[in-house]
N, CA, C and O of each residue as an XYZ file, in Angstrom:
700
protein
N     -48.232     86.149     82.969
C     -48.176     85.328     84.116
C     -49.518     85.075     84.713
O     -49.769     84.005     85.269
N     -50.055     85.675     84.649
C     -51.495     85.996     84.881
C     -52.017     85.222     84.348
O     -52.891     84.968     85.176
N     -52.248     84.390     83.302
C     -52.507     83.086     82.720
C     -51.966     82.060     82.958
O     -52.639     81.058     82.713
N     -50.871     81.893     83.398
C     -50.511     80.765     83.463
C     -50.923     80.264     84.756
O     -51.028     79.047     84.904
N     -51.288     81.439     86.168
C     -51.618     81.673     87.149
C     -53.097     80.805     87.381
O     -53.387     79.982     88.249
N     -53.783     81.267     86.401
C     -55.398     81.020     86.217
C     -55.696     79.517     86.034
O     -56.676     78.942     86.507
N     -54.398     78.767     85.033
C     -54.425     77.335     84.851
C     -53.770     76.726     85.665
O     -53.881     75.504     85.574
N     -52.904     77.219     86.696
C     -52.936     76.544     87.890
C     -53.541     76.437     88.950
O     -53.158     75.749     89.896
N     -54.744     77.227     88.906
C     -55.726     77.966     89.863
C     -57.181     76.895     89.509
O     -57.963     76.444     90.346
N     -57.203     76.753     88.456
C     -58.263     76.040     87.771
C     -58.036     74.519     87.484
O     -58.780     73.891     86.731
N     -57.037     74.000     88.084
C     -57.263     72.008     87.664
C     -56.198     72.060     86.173
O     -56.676     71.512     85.179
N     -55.436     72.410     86.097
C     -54.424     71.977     84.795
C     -54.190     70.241     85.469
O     -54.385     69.688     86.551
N     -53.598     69.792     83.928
C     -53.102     68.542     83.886
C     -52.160     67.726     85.133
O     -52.200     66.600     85.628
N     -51.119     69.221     85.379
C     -50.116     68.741     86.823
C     -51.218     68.603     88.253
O     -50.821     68.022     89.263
N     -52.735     69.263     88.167
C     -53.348     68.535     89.791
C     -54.457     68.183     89.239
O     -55.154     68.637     88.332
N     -54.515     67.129     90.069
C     -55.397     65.785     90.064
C     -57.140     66.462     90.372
O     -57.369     67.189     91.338
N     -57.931     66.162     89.633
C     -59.285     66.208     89.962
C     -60.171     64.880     90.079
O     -60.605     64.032     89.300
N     -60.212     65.115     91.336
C     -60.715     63.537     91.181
C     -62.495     63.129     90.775
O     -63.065     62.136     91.227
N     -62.854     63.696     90.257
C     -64.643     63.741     89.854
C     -64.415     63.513     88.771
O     -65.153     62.658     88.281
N     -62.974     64.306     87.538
C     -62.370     63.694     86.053
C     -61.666     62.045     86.314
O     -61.828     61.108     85.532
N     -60.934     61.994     87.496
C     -60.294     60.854     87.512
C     -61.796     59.786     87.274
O     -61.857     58.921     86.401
N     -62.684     60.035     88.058
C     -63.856     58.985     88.533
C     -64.521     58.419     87.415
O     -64.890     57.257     87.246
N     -64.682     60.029     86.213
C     -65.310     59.712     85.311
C     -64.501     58.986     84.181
O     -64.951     58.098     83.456
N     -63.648     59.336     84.160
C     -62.206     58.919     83.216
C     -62.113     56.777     83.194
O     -61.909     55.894     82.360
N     -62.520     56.923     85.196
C     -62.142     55.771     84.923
C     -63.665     54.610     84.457
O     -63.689     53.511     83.903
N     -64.705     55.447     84.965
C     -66.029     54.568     84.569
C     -66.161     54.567     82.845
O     -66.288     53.563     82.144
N     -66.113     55.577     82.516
C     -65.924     55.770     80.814
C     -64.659     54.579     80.520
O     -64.811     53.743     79.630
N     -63.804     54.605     81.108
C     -62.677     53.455     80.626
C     -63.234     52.017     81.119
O     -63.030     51.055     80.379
N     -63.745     51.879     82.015
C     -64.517     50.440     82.121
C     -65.613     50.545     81.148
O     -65.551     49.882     80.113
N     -66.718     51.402     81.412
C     -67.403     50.716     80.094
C     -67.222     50.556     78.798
O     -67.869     49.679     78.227
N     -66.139     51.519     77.938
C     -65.943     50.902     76.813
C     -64.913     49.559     77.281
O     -64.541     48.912     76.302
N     -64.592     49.238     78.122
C     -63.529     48.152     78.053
C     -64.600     46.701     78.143
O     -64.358     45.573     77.712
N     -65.624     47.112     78.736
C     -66.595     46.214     78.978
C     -67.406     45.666     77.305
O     -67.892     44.643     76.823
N     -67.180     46.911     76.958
C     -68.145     47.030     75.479
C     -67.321     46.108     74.354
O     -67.621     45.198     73.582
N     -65.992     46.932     74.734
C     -64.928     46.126     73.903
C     -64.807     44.948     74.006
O     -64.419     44.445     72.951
N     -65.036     43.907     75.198
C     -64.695     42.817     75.309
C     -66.049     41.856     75.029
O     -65.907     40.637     74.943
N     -67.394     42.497     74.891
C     -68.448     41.764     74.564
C     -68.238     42.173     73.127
O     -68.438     41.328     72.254
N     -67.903     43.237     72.842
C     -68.467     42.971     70.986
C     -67.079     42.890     70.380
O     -67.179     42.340     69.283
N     -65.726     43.242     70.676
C     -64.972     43.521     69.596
C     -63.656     42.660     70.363
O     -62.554     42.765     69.824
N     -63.756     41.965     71.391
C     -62.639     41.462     72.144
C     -62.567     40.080     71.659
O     -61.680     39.527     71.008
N     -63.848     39.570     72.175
C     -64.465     38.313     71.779
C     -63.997     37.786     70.071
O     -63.312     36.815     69.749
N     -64.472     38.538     69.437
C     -63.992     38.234     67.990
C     -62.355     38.139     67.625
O     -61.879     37.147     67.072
N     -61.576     39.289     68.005
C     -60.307     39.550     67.644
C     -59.929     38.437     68.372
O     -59.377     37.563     67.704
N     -60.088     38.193     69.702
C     -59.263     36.908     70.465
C     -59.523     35.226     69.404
O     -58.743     34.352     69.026
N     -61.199     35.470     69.234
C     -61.048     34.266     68.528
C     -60.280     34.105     67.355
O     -59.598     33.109     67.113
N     -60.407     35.177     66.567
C     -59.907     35.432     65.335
C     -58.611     34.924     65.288
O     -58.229     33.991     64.582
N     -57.778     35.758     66.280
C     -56.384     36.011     66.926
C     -55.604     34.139     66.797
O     -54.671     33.690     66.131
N     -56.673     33.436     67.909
C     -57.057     31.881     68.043
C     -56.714     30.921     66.753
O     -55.861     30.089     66.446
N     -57.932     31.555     66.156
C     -57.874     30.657     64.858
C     -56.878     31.121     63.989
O     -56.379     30.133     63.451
N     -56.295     32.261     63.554
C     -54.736     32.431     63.126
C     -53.538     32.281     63.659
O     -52.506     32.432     63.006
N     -53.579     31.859     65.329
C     -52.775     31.107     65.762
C     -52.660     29.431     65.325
O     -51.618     28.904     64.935
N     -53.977     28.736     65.487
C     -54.524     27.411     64.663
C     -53.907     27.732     62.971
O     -53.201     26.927     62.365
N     -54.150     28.455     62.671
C     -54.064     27.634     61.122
C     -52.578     28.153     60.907
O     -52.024     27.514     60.012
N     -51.721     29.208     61.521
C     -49.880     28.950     61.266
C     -49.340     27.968     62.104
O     -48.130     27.823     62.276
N     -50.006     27.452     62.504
C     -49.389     26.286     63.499
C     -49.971     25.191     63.014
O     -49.483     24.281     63.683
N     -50.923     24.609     62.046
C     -51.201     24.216     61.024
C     -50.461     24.209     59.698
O     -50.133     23.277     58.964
N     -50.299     25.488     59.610
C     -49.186     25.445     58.437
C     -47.612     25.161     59.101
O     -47.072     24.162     58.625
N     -46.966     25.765     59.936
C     -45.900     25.190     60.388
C     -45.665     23.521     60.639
O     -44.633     22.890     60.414
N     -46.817     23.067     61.121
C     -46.906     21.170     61.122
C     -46.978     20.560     59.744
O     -46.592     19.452     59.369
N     -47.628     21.649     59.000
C     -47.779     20.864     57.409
C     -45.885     21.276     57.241
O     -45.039     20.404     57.436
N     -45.607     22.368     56.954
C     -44.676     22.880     56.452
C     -43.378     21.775     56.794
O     -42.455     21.388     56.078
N     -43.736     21.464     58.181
C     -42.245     20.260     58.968
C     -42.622     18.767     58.175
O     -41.665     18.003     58.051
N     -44.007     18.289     57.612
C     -44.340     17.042     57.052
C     -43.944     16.741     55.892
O     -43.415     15.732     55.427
N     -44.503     18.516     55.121
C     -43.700     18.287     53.691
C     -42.087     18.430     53.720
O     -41.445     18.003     52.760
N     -41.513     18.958     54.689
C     -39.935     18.936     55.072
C     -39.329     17.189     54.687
O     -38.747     16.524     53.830
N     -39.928     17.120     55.932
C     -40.003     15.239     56.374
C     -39.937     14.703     54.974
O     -38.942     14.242     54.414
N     -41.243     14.844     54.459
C     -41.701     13.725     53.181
C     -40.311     14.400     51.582
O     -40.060     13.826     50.523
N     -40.043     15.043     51.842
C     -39.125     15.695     50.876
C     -37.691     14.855     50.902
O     -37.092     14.182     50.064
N     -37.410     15.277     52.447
C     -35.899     14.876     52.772
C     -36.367     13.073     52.801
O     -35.475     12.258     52.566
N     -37.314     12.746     53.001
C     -37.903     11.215     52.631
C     -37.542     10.659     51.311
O     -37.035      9.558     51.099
N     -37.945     11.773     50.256
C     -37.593     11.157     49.104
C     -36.589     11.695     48.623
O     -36.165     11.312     47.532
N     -36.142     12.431     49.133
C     -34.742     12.901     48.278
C     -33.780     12.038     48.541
O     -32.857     11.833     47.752
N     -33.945     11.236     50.084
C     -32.990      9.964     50.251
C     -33.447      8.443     49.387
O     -32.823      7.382     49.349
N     -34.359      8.697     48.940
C     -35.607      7.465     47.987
C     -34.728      7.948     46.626
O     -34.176      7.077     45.954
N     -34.659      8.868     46.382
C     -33.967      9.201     45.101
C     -32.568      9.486     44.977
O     -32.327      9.279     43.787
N     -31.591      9.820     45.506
C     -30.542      9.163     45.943
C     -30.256      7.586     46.014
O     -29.484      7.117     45.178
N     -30.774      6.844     46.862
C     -30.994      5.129     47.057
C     -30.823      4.685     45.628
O     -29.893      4.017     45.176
N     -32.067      5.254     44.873
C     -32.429      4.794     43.440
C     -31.399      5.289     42.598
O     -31.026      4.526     41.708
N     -31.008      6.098     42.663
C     -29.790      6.618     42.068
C     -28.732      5.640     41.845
O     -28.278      5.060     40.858
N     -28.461      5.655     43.272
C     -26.926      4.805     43.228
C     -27.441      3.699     42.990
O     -26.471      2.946     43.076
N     -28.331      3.070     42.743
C     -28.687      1.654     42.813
C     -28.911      1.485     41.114
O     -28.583      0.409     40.614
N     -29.414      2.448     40.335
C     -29.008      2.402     38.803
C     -27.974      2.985     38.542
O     -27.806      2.894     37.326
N     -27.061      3.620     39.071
C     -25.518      3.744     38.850
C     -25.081      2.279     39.073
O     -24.364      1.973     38.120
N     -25.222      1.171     39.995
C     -25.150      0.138     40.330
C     -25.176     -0.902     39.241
O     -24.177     -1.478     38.809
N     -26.364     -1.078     38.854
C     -26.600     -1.497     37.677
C     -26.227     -1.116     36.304
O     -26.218     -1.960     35.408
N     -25.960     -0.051     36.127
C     -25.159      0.534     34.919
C     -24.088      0.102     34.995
O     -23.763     -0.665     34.089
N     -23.412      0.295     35.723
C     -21.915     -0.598     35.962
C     -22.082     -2.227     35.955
O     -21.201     -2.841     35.353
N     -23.061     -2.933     36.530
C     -23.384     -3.860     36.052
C     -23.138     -4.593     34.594
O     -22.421     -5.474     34.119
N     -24.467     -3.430     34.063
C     -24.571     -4.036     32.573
C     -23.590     -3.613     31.659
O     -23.443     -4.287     30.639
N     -22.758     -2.424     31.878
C     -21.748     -2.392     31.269
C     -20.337     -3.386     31.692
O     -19.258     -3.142     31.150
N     -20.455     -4.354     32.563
C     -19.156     -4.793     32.773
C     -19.800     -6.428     31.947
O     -18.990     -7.027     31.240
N     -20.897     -6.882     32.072
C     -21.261     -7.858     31.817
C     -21.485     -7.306     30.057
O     -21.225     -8.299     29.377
N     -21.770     -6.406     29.350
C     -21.523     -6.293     28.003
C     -20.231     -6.362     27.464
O     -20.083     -6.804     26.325
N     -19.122     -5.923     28.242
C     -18.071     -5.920     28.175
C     -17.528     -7.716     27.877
O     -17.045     -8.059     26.798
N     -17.771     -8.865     29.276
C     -17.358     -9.530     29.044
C     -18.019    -10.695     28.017
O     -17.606    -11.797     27.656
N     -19.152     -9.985     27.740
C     -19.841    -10.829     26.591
C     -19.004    -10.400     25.075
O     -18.918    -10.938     23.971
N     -18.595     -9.455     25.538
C     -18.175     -8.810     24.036
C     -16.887     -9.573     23.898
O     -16.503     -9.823     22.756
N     -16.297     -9.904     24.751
C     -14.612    -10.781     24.755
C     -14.814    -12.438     24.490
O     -14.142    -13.277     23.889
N     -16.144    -12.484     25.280
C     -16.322    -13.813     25.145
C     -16.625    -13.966     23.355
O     -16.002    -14.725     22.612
N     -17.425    -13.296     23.060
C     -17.679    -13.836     21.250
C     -16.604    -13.493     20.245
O     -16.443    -13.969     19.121
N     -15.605    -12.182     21.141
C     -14.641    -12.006     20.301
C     -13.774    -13.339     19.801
O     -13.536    -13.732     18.658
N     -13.283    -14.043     21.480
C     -12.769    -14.927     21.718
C     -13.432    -16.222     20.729
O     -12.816    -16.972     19.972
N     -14.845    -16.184     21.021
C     -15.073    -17.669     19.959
C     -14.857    -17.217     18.670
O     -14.062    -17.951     18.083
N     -15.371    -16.028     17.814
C     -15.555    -15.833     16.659
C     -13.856    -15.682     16.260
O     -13.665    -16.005     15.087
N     -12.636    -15.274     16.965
C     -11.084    -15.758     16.545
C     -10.876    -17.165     16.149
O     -10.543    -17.524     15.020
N     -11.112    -17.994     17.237
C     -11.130    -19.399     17.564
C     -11.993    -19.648     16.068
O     -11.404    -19.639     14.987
N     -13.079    -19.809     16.164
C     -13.788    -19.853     14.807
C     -13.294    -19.929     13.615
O     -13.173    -20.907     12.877
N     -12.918    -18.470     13.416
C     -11.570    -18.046     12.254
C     -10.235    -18.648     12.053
O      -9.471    -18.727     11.092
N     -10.207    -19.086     13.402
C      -8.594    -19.718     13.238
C      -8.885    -20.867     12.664
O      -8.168    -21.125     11.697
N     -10.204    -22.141     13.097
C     -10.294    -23.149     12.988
C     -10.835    -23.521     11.505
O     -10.832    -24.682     11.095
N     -11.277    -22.470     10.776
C     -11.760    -22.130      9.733
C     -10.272    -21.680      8.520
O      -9.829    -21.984      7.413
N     -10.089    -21.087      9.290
C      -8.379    -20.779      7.848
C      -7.625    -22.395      8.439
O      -7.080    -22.824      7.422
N      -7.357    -23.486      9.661
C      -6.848    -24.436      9.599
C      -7.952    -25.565      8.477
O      -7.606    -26.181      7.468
N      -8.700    -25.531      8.839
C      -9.274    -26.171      7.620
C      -9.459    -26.117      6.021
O      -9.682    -27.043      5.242
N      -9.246    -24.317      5.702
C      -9.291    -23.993      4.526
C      -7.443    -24.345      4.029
O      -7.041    -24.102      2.891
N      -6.797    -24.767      4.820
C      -5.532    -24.487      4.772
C      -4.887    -25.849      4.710
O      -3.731    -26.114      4.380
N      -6.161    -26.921      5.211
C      -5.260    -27.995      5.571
C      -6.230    -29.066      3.865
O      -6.032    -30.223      3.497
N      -6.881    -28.345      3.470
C      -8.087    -28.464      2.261
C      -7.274    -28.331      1.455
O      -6.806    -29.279      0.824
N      -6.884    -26.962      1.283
C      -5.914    -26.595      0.137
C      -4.759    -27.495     -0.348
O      -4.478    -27.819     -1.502
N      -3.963    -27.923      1.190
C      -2.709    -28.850      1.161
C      -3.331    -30.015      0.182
O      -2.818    -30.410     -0.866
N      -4.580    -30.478      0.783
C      -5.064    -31.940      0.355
C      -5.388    -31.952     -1.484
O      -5.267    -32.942     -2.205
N      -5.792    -30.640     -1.902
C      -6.366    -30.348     -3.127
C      -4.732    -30.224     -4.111
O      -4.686    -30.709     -5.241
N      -3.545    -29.551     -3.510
C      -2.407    -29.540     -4.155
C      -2.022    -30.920     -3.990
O      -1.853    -31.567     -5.024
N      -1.855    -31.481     -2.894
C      -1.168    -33.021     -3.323
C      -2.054    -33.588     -3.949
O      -1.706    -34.750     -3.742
N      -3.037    -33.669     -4.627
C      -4.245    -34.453     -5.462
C      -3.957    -34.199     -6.530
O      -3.536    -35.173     -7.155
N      -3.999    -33.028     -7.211
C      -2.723    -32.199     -8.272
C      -1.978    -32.805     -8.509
O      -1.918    -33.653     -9.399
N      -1.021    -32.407     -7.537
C       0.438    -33.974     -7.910
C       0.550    -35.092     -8.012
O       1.593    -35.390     -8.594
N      -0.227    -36.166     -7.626
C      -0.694    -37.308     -8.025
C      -1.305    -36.957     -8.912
O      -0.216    -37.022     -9.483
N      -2.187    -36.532     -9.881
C      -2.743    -36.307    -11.019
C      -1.889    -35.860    -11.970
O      -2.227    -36.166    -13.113
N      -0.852    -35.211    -11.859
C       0.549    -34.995    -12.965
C       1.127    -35.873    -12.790
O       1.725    -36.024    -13.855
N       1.532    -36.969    -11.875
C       2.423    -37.482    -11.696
C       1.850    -38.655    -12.661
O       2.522    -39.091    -13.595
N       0.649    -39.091    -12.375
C      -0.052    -39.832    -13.282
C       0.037    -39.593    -14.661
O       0.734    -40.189    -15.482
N      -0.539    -38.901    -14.789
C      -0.226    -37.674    -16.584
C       1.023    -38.348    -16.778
O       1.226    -39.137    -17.700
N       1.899    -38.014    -15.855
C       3.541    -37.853    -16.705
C       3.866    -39.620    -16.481
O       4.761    -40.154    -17.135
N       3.074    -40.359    -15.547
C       3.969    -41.825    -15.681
C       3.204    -42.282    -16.820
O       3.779    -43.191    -17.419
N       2.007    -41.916    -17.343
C       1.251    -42.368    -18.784
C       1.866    -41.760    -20.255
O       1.917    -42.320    -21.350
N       2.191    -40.767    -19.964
C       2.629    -40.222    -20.842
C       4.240    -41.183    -21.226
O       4.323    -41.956    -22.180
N       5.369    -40.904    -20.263
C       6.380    -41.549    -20.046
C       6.642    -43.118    -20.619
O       7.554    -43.472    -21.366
N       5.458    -44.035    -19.986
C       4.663    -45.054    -20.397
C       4.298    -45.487    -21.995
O       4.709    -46.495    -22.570
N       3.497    -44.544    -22.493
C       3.047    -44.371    -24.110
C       4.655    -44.155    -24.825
O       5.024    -44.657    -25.888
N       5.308    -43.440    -24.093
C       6.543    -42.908    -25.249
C       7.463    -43.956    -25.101
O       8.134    -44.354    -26.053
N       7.556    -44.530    -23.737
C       8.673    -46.016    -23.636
C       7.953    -46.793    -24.637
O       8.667    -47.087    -25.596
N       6.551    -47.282    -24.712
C       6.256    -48.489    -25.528
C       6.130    -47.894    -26.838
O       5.996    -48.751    -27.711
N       6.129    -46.682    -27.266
C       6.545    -45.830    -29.166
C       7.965    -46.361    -28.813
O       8.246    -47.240    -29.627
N       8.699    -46.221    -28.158
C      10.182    -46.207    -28.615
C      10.722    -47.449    -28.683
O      11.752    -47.719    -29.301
N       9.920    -48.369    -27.939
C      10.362    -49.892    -28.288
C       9.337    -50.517    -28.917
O       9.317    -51.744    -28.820
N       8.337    -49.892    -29.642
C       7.609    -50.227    -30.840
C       8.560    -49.992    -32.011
O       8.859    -50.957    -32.715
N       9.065    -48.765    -32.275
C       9.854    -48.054    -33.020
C      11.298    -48.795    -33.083
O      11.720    -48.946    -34.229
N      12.105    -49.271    -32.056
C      12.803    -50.238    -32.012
C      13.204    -51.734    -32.762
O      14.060    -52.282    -33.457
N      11.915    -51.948    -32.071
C      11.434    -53.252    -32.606
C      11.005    -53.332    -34.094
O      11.147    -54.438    -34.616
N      10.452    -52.229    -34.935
C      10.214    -52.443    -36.141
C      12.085    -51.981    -37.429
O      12.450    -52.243    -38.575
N      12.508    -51.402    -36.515
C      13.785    -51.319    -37.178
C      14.521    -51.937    -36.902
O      14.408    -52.444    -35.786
N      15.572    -52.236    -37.625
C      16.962    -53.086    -37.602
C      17.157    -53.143    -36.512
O      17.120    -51.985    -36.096
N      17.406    -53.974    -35.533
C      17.968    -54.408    -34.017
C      19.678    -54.264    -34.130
O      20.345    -55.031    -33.436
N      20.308    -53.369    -34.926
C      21.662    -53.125    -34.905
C      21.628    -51.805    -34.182
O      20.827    -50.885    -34.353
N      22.897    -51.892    -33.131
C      23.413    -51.120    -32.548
C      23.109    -49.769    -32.879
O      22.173    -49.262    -32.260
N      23.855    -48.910    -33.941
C      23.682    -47.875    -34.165
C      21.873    -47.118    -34.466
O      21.419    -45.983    -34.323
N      21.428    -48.099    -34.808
C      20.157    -47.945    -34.988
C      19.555    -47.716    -34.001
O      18.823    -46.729    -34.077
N      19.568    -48.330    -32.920
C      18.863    -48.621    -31.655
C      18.938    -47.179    -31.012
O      18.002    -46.410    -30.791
N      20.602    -46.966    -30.711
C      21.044    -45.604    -30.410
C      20.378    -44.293    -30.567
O      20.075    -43.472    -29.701
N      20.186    -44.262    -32.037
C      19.828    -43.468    -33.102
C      17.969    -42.883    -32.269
O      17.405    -41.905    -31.778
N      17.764    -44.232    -32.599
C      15.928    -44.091    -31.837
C      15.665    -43.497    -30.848
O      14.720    -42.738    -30.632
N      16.855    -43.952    -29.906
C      16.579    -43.625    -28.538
C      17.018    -42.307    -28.481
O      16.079    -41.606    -28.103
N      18.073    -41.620    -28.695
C      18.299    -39.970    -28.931
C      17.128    -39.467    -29.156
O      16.525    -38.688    -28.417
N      16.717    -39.967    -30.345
C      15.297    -39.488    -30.804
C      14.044    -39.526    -29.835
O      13.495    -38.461    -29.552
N      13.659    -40.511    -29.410
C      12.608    -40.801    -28.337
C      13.241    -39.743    -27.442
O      12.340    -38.909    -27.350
N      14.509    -39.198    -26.567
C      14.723    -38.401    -25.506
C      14.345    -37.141    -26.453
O      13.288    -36.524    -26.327
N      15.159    -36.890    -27.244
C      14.930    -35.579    -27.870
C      13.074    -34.572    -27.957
O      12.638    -33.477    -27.601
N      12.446    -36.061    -28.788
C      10.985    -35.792    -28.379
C      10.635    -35.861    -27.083
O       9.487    -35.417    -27.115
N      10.857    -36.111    -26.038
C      10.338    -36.240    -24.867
C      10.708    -34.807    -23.622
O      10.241    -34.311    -22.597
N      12.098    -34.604    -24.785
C      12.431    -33.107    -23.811
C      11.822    -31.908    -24.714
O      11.831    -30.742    -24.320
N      11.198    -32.381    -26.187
C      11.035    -31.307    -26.523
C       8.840    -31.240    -25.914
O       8.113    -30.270    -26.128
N       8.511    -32.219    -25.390
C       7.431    -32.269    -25.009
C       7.246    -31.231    -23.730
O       6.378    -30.380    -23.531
N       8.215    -31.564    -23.062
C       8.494    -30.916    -21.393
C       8.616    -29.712    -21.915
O       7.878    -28.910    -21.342
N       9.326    -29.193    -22.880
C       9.248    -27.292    -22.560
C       8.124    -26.884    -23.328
O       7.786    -25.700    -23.347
C-alpha cells in the first residue's frame, strides 16, 4: 500500500500537473505546426490531387458509360435495320423466284403447244402424202386394168375375170 500511496503522493496519471499539461501542450503545437509546414501541406495536396484524378476517373468512367449505352443502341438500330433488310431481300428473292417460275411454265407450256400443234401439222402432211401414194398407186392399177381390159376380148366373162384379178392384186398389195 505503501506504493501505491507514493504514486498518489507524487502526480500519477488520475492528478493533473499542470507544468506536464503546459509542456504536453507546446510540444503538441509545435509538432502540429511542423506537421502542417512540411508533411500537412503535401498529404492535403496529395489527398487533392487523388481526389482530382477519381473524380476524373468517375467523369471518364460515366462518358465511357454514356458512349457505350450510345452504341449499344447504334448497334441494336443497325441490327434491326439488317434484320429489316434481310427480310427484305428474302421476300423480294422469293417473289422473283415465282415470277420466273411462272414465265419459265408459261414458256414450257407455250413450247409443248407448239411442239404439239407441229407434230399435228407434220402427221396430217403424212396423210396427204399416203393418200397421194395410194390415189397414184390406185390410179396406175385402174389404168393396168383397163389397159389389160382393153387388150382382151371385151366379152363379159373376160372382163369379170380381169377385174377379180386387178382386186385380188390390189388386196394382195395392201397386206
Amino acid at each position: 500500500m505503501l506504493t501505491s500511496g507514493i504514486i498518489l503522493l507524487s502526480g500519477g496519471l488520475l492528478n493533473p500537473n499542470p507544468g506536464l499539461i503546459f509542456w504536453t501542450a507546446v510540444t503538441f503545437v509545435i509538432v502540429l505546426v511542423i506537421l502542417k509546414k512540411i508533411a500537412w501541406g503535401p498529404i492535403v495536396s496529395m489527398l487533392e490531387e487523388r481526389e482530382k484524378g477519381i473524380q476524373s476517373a468517375i467523369d471518364r468512367a460515366h462518358t465511357a458509360k454514356e458512349e457505350a449505352e450510345s452504341i449499344l443502341k447504334k448497334n441494336r438500330e443497325m441490327l434491326a435495320k439488317a434484320d429489316a433488310e434481310a427480310d427484305r431481300i428474302i421476300r423480294e428473292g422469293k417473289e422473283y423466284a415465282d415470277k420466273v417460275r411462272t414465265e419459265l411454265t408459261e414458256k414450257a407450256q407455250a413450247e409443248s403447244q407448239k411442239m404439239i400443234a407441229a407434230a399435228k401439222e407434220e402427221i396430217e402432211q403424212e396423210k396427204r402424202r399416203a393418200l397421194d401414194v395410194l390415189r397414184n398407186e390406185v390410179a396406175d392399177m385402174a389404168v393396168k386394168g383397163a389397159e389389160k381390159i382393153i387388150r382382151t376380148s371385151l366379152d363379159a366373162e373376160r372382163q369379170k375375170a380381169v377385174v377379180n384379178d386387178m382386186i385380188r392384186e390390189m388386196a394382195a398389195k395392201r397386206n
